[in-house]
C-alpha positions in Angstrom: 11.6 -52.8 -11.2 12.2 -55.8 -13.2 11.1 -59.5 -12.6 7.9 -60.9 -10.4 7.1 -59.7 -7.2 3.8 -61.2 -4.7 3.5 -58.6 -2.4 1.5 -59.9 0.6 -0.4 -56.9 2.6 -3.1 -55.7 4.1 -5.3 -52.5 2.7 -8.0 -50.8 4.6 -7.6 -53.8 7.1 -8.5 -56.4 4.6 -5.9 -58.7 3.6 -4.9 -58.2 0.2 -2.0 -59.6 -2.4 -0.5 -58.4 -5.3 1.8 -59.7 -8.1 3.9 -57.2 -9.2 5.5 -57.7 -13.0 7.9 -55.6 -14.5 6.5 -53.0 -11.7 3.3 -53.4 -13.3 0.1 -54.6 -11.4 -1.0 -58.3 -13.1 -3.5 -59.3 -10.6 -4.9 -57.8 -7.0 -6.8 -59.9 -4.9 -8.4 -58.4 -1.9 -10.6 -60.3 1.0 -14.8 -59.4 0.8 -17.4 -59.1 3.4 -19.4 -61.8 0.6 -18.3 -65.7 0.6 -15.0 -66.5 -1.2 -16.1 -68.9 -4.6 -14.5 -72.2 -3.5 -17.0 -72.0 0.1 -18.5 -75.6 0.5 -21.9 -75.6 2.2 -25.0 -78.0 3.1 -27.6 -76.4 1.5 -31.6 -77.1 1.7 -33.6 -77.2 -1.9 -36.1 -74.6 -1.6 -38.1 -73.4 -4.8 -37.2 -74.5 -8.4 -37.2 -71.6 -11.0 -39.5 -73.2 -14.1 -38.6 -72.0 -17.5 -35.2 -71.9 -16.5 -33.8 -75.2 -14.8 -32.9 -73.5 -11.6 -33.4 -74.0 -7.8 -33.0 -71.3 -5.1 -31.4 -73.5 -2.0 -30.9 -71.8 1.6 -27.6 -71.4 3.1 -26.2 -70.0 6.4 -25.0 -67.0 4.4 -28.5 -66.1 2.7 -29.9 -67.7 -0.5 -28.1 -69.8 -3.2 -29.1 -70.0 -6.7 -28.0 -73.6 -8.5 -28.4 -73.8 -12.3 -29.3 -77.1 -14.4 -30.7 -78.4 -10.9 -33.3 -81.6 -12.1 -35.1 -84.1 -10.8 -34.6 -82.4 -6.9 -37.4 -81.7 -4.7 -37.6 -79.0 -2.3 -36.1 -80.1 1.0 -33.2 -82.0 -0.2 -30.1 -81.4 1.4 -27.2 -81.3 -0.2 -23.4 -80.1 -0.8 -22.8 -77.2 -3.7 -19.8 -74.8 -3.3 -19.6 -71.0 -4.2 -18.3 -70.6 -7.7 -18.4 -66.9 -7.7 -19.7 -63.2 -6.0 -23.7 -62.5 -7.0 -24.6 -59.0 -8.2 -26.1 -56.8 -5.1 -29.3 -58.2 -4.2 -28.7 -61.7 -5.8 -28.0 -65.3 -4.9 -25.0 -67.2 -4.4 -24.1 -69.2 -7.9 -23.2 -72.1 -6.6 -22.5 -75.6 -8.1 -22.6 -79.6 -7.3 -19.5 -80.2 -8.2 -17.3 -79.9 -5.3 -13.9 -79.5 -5.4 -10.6 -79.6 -3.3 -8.3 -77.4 -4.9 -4.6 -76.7 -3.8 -1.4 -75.3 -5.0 -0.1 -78.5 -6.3 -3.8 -80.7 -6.4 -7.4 -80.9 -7.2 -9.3 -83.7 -5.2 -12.5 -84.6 -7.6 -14.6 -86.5 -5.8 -17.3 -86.7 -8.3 -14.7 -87.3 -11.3 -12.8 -90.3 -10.2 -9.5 -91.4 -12.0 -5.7 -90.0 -11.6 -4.7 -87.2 -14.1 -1.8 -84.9 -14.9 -2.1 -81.6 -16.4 -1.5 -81.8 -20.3 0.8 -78.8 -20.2 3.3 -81.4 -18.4 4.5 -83.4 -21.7 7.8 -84.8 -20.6 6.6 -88.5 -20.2 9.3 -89.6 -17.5 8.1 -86.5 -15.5 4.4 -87.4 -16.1 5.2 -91.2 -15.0 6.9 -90.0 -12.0 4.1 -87.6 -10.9 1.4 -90.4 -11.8 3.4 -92.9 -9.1 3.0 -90.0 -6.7 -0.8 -89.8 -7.6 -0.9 -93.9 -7.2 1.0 -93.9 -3.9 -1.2 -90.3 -2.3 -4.9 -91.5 -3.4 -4.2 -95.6 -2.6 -7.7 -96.7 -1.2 -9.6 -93.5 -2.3 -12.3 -93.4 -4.6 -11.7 -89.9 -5.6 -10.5 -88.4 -8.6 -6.8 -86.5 -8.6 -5.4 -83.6 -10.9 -1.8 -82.7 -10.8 -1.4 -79.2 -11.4 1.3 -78.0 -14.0 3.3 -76.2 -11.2 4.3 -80.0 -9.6 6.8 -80.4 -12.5 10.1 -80.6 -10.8 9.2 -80.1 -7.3 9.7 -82.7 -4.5 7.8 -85.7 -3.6 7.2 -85.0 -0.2 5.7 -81.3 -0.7 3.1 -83.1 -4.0 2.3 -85.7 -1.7 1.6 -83.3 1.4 -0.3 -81.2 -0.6 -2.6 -84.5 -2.0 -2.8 -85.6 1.7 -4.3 -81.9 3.0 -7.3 -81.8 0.0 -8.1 -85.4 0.5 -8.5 -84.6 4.3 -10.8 -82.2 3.9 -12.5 -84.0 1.0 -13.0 -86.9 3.7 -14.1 -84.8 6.5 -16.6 -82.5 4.1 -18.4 -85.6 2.6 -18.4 -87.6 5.3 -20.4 -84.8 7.3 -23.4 -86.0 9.1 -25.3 -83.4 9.6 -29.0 -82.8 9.6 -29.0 -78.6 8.6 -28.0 -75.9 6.6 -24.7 -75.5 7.4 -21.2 -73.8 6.7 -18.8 -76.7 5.5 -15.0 -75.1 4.5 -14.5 -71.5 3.8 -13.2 -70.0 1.0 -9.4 -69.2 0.8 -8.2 -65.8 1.3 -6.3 -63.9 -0.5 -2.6 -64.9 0.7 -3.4 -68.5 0.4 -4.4 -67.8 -3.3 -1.5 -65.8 -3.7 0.3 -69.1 -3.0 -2.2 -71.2 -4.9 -2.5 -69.6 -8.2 0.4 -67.4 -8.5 3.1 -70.5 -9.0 5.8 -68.7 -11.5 9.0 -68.4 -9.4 8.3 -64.8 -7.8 9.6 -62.7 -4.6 8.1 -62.8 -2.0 7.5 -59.6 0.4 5.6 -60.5 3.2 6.2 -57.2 5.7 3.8 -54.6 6.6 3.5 -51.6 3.9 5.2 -53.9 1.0 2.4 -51.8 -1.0 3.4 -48.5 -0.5 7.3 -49.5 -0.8 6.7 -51.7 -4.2 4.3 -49.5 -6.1 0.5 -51.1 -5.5 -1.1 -48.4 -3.9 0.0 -46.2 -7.5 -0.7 -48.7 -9.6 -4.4 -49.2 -7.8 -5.2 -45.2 -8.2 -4.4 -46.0 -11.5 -6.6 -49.1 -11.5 -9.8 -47.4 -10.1 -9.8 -44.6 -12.4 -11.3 -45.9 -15.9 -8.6 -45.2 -18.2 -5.9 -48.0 -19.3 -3.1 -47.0 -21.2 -2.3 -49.0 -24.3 1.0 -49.7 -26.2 1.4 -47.6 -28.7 -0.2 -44.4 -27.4 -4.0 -45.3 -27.2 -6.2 -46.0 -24.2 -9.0 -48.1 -23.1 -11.8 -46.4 -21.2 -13.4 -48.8 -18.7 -16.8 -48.0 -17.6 -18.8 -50.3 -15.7 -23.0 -49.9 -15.8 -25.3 -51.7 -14.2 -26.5 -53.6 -16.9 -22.6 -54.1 -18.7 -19.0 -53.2 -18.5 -18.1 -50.6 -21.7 -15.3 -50.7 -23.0 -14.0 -47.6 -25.7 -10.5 -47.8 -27.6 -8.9 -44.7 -28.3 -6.0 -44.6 -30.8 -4.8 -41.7 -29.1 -2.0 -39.0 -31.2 -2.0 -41.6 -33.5 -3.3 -41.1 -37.0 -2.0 -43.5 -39.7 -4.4 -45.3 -41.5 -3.7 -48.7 -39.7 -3.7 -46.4 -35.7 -7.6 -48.5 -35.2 -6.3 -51.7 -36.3 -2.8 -51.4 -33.9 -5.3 -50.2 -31.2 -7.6 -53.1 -31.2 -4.8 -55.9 -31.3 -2.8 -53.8 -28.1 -6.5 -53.5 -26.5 -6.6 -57.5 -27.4 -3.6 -57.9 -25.0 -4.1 -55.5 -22.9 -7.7 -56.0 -21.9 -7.6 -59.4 -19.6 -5.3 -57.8 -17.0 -7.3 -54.3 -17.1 -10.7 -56.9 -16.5 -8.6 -58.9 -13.9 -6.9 -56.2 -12.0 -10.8 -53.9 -11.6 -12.3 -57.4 -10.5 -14.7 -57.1 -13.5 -17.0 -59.2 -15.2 -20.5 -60.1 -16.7 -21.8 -58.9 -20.0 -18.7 -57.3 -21.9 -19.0 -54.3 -24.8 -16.1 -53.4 -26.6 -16.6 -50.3 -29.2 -13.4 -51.0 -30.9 -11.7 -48.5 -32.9 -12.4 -48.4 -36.8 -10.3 -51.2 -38.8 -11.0 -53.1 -42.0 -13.6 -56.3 -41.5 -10.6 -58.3 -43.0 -8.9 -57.7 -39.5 -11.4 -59.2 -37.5 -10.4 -62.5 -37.6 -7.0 -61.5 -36.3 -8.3 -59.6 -33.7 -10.6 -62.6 -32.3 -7.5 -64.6 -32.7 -5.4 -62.2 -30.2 -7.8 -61.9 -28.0 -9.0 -65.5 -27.5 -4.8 -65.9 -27.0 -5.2 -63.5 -24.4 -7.7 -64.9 -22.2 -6.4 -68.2 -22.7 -3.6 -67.6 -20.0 -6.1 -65.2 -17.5 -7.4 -67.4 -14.8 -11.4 -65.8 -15.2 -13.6 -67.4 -17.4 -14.5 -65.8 -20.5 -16.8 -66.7 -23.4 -16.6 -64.7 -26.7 -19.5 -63.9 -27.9 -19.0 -62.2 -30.8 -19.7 -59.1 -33.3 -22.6 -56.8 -32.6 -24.6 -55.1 -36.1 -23.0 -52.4 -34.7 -19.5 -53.1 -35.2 -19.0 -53.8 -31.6 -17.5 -56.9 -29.9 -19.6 -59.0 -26.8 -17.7 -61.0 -24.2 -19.4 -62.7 -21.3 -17.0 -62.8 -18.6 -17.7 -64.9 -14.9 -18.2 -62.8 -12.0 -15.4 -64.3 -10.1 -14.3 -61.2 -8.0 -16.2 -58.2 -6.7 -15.1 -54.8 -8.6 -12.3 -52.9 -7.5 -14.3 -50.0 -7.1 -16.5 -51.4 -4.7 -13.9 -53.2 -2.1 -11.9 -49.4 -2.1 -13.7 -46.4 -1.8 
């Protein structure tokens, strides 16, 4: 099936979407029993972590872990938001930096000033979306980004959208209270479906879209540990509990240049295979053998990769061993673990 496809569902009666490319699975989001990252909450200071910078803070929803938190005392209240899911047995990571993000917006209220995404470069179409800004944030001392997906689209829906995150901006900072408390959940699966998936798409919204458009095959094939690559080879995805392990197989292949071909399709590969599992933290590729004058090219694919996933990912670089680190943000909980 050619062409993009958000398939909007439910799975073991947690609400679940899927974008569908090609009739290949790109991304899978699926609700959790744990906060969603983007939870805002009034959290109380509790006990700073010395050698490290840290400070545990309590929440409704168990304990939070802040990082680069100086000069606070315990006792302090104060507003952090979720930023991703903890390992078992872990705190919230959370941050001070709140913000209000929607399909269209991104209310900074610590960051003031009006901006427009730099992938927008026509300059008419940035003036006109910086007169929306003007016209939405008149009288705020907040910060505004424009999100790439508001090129073209119509005044009234940009402005709406502005209006909703400033509302909540307004009724989250201006909250008076005296306790630990819940502030703004999360959002959910469909609503960042809507959000984040912003390439012009179908859009099947009734009851067993999975099973008719392909997701529940394309999830066996997700929760098993092999990804097939072009070419012939596979990856073999093991998560530990102290790292994710990643093997590249060049398969039936055996030309000299069958590792270096294997490494660049793992290069483009590897994001959605990460993406699609919900898998992150310390990342070990043992790459297939190629000539150290490849390497560079390799770090080059792969950097190009990541650039367009929407999990942050640091490269950290080339083992003794030959192998390749990445250190990838725990911003969904494994695939594994959400369907037995």
């Amino acid at each position: 099936m050619k062409g993009r496809t958000i398939v909007l569902d439910h799975i073991e009666n947690r609400e679940a979407a899927a974008l569908m490319v090609d009739g290949k699975l790109e991304d899978f989001l699926i609700a959790a029993d744990a906060p969603a990252p983007g939870t805002i909450y009034r959290a109380r200071t509790d006990r700073p972590v010395k050698g490290q910078g840290g400070m545990f803070l309590t929440t409704p929803d168990g304990p939070a872990f802040l990082r680069q938190a100086k000069g606070l005392a315990p006792g302090t209240l104060m507003l952090v938001q979720v930023t991703g899911y903890a390992e078992p047995g872990k705190a919230l990571p959370v941050t001070e930096r709140v913000l209000f993000k929607s399909r269209f917006a991104i209310v900074t209220p610590d960051a003031p000033g009006l901006n427009i995404s730099r992938s927008i470069r026509d300059e008419d179409e940035r003036d006109r979306l910086l007169e929306i800004a003007h016209d939405s944030m008149d009288g705020s001392d907040y910060g505004l980004i424009l999100r790439s997906c508001c090129q073209g689209e119509d005044v009234a829906e940009i402005a709406e959208d502005i209006g909703a995150m400033l509302a909540h901006a307004e009724q989250v900072l201006n909250d008076a209270g005296t306790e630990p408390e819940l502030l703004l959940g999360g959002d959910g699966p469909h609503v960042l479906a809507w959000r984040d998936w912003t390439d012009p798409a179908e859009v099947v919204t009734q009851a067993g879209g999975f099973e008719t458009h392909g997701v529940l095959d394309a999830l066996d094939t997700a929760r098993g540990i092999s990804e097939p690559l072009s070419g012939g080879g596979h990856l073999f995805i093991q998560p530990t509990r102290a790292l994710v392990a990643v093997d590249v197989n060049t398969g039936a292949d055996t030309s000299l240049a069958a590792g270096t071909k294997a490494n660049f399709a793992c290069a483009k590969a590897l994001p959605r295979a990460l993406r699609v599992r919900g898998l992150g933290g310390q990342i070990t590729l043992d790459l297939a053998p190629m000539p150290k004058k490849d390497r560079r090219g390799f770090e080059s694919a792969l950097r190009a990769a990541l650039k367009a996933d929407g999990i942050e990912t640091n490269l950290a670089g080339w083992t003794p061993l030959g192998h390749y680190e990445l250190q990838r943000k725990r911003g969904r909980i494994p695939l594994s673990e959400m369907l037995k």
